[in-house]
Each structure stands twice: as structure tokens, then as C-alpha cells.
C-alpha positions as CSV (number, residue, x, y, z in Angstrom):
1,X,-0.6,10.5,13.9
2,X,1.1,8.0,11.8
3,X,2.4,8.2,7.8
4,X,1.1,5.1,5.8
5,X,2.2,3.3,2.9
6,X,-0.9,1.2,0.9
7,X,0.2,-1.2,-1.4
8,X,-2.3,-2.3,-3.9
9,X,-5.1,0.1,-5.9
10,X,-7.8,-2.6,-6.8
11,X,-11.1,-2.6,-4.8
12,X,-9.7,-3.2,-1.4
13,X,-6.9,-0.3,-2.0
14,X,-9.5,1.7,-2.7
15,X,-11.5,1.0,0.7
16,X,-8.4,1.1,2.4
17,X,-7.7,4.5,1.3
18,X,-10.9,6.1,1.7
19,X,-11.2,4.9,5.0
20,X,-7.5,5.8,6.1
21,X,-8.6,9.3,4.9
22,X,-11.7,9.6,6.9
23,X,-9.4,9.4,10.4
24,X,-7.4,11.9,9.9
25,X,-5.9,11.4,13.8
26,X,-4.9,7.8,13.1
27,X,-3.3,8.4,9.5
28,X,-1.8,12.0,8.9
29,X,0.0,11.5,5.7
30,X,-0.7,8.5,2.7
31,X,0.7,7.5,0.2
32,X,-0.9,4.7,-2.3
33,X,1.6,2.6,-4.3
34,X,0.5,-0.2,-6.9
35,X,1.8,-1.2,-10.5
36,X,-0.5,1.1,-12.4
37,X,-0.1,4.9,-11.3
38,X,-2.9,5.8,-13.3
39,X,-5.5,3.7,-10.7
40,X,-3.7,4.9,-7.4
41,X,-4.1,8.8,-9.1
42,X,-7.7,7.3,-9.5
43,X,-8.2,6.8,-6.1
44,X,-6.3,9.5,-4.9
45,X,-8.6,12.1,-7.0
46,X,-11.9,10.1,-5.3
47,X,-10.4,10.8,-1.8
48,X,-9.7,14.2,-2.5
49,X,-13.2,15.3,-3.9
50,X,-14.8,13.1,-0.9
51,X,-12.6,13.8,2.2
52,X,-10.3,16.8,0.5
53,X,-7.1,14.7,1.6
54,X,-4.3,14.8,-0.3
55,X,-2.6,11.1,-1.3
56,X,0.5,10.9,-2.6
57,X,0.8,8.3,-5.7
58,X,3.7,6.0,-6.7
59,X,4.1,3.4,-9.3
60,X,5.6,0.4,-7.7
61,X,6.7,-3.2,-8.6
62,X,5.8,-5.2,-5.0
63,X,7.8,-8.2,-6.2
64,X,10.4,-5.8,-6.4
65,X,12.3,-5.4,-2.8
66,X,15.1,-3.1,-3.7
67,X,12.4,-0.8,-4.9
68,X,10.1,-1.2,-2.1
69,X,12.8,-0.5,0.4
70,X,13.8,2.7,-1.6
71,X,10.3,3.5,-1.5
72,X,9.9,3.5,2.1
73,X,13.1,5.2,2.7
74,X,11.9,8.0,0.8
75,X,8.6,8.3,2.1
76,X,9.1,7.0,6.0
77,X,6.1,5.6,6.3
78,X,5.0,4.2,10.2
79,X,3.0,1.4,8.3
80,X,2.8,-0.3,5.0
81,X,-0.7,-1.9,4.4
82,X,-0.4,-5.0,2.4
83,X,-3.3,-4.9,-0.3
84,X,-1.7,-6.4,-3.0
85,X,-1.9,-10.0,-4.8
86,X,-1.2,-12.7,-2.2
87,X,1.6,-13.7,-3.7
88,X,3.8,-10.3,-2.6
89,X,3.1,-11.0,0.8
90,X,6.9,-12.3,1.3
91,X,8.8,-9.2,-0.4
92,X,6.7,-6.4,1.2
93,X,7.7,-8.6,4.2
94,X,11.3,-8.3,3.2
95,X,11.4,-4.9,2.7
96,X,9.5,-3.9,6.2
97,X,11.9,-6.2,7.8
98,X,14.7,-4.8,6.3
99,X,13.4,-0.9,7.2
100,X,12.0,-1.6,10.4
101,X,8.5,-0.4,9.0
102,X,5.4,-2.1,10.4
103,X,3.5,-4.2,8.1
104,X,-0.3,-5.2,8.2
105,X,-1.5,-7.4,5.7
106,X,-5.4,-8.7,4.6
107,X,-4.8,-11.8,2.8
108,X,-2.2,-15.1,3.3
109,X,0.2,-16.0,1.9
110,X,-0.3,-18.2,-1.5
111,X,2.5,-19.7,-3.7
112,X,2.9,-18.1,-7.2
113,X,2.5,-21.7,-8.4
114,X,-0.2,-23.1,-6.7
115,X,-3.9,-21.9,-7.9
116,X,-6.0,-22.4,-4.4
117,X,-8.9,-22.5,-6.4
118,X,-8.5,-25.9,-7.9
């Protein structure tokens, strides 16, 4: 049984955490992170009425690494699922490196300044 950390509550944070919930064995505890607390209390209340898990929300700036870092320190998660834009791939990085936290990501890596659409 493992603690995870999800970073992102858009459409694929919501998958994420619905599934995470239904295997219980695999993820004990989770706890859904993204800029706007009111979409990660959102998705928390969906997994709760579906799968009656509990999720524990936070509001969190994942270009910020300082606060990342603090928020896996408090929480302890075994794994922080990437979810986010691309473009916070390299601080969620940064603060997994720097807490020794695994880190599984869905997307690459795109610049900030480069549209990859064009």
C-alpha cells in the first residue's frame, strides 16, 4: 500500500483519481493537489459518493518547487503523479528529486515558449 500525491484536477486528474481509488491495495491514502482547490474538492466529493474514499485536497502552485517540496514533506507521499500542464514537468521533477519521492508523469516535456501546435 502506497500514499500518492496527484498533481493536476482537469479531466485526466479526475481519471486518475477515480481510478487510484478503485485499488484500494495499490494506493492507501491520496491526496489531489492542483491550482484551484475548489476542482480537486470537486473530484474528491465524486470519489467519495462513488468509491466512499476519502481524498485529501490541497491548493498548489506546480511551478512552484519550494512549495511542492513542503507539500510532500507534509504529506509523505510514495508517488507524485504528474497530471498537470506539460510545462511543470521540470519543477515537480525538482522537487521529487530533491525529496526522494517517485514521480510518474503522462505527458513530455514542452517549453513554456514554444506552442507545439503551430
Amino acid at each position: 500500500m502506497s500514499k500518492v500525491l496527484i498533481v493536476g484536477a482537469g479531466g485526466v486528474g479526475s481519471v486518475v483519481a477515480h481510478k487510484c481509488a478503485q485499488i484500494p491495495q495499490a494506493f492507501s491514502e491520496i491526496v489531489l493537489a492542483s491550482r484551484t482547490l475548489g476542482k480537486c474538492d470537486d473530484i474528491a466529493a465524486s470519489v467519495k459518493k462513488r468509491f466512499n474514499t476519502d481524498i485529501t485536497t490541497v491548493e498548489l502552485d506546480a511551478d512552484n518547487v519550494a512549495q511542492t517540496v513542503a507539500l510532500i514533506k507534509t504529506h509523505q507521499p510514495d508517488l507524485l503523479i504528474n497530471v498537470a500542464l506539460p510545462y511543470q514537468d521540470l519543477p515537480l521533477m525538482d522537487a521529487c528529486l530533491e525529496t526522494g519521492v517517485d514521480y510518474l508523469d503522462t505527458a513530455n516535456y514542452e517549453p513554456p515558449d514554444e506552442a507545439k501546435f503551430e
